[in-house]
C-alpha positions in Angstrom: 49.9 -2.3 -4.3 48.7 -4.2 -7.5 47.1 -2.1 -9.6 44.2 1.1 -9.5 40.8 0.9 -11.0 38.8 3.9 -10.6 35.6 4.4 -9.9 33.8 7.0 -11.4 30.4 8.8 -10.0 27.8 8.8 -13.2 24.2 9.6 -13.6 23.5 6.5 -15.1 25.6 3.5 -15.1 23.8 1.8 -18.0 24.1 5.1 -20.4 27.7 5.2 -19.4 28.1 1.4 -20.4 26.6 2.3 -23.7 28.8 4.8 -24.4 32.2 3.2 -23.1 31.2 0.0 -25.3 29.7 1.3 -28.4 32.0 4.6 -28.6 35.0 3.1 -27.5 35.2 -0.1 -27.5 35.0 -1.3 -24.0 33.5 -5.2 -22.5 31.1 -5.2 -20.0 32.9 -7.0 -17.3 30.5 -6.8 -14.5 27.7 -4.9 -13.2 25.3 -4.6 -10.3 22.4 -5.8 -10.4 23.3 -8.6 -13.6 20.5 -7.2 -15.8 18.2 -3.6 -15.2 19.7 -1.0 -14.4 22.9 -1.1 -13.0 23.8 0.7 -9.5 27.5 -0.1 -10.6 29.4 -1.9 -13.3 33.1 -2.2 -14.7 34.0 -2.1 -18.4 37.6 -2.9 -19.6 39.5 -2.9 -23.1 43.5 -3.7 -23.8 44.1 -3.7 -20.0 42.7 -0.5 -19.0 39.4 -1.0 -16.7 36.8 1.5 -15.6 34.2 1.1 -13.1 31.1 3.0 -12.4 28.7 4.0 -9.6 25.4 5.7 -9.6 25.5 9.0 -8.2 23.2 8.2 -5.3 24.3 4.7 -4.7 27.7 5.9 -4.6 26.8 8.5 -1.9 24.7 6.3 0.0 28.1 3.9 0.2 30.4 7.0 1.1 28.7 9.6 3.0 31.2 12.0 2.8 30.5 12.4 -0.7 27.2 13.5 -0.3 27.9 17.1 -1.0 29.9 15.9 -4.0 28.8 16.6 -7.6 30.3 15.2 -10.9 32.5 17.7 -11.7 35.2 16.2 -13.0 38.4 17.6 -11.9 40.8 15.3 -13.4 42.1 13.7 -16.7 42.7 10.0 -17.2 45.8 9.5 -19.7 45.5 6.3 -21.7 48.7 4.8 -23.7 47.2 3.3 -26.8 48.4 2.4 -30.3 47.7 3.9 -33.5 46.6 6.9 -32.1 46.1 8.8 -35.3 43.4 5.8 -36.4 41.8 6.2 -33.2 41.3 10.1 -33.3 39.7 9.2 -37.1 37.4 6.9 -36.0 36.3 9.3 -33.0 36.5 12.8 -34.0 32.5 12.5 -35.4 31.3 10.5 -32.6 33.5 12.3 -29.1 33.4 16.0 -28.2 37.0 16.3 -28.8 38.6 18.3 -26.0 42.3 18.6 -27.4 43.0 18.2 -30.9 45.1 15.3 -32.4 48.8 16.6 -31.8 52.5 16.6 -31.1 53.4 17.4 -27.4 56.6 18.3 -26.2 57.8 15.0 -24.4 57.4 13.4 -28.1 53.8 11.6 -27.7 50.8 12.3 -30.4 48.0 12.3 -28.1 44.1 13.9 -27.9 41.6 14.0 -25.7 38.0 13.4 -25.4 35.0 14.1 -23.2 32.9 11.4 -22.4 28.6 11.8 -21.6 29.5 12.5 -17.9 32.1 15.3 -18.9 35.2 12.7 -17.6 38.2 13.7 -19.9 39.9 10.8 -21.6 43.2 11.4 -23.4 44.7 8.9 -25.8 48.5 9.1 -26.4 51.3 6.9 -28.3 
């Protein structure tokens, strides 16, 4: 094994996008189809990449996800630098799920919820 990108089920890839690169930060790297709207694209910042696939494309590929909704029922944990900064620039723009804090392995770390309800925390 290499590495692990995930690929997340979204309502719409190209709102997704948006939000990943005016939010957080993120480069469009790919997407399917090039322009319109996208069945499936990737985004990627400081070595961490994402991709995502429209709900019913992504069934249509997998059937045994057909009965599958996007209910998130995981977090993705995201090593970062100045974490403090980050949370400022955020905290008006990001539901914040988990308050900027201290846990108890040492890390300051919070978490967010993206527009599809995917929880993203940022630790240092």
């Amino acid at each position: 094994m290499k590495n692990l990108t995930i690929n997340l089920m979204v309502k719409s890839v190209n709102e997704t996008v948006d939000f990943y690169r005016n939010v957080l930060g993120f480069e469009l790297i790919m997407s399917n189809p090039e322009k319109g709207e996208f069945d499936w694209a990737m985004v990627s910042k400081d070595g961490v990449s994402l991709m995502f696939q429209e709900e019913k494309n992504i069934k249509s590929e997998y059937p045994c996800m057909k009965n599958n909704n996007i209910t998130p029922s995981f977090t993705m944990f995201i090593k970062t630098e100045n974490v403090d900064k980050l949370y400022t620039t955020l905290k008006e723009k990001v539901k914040i799920v988990a308050e900027y804090h201290k846990t108890f392995y040492g890390d300051y770390e919070f978490a967010i919820e993206d527009i599809n309800g995917y929880i993203l925390t940022f630790a240092e």
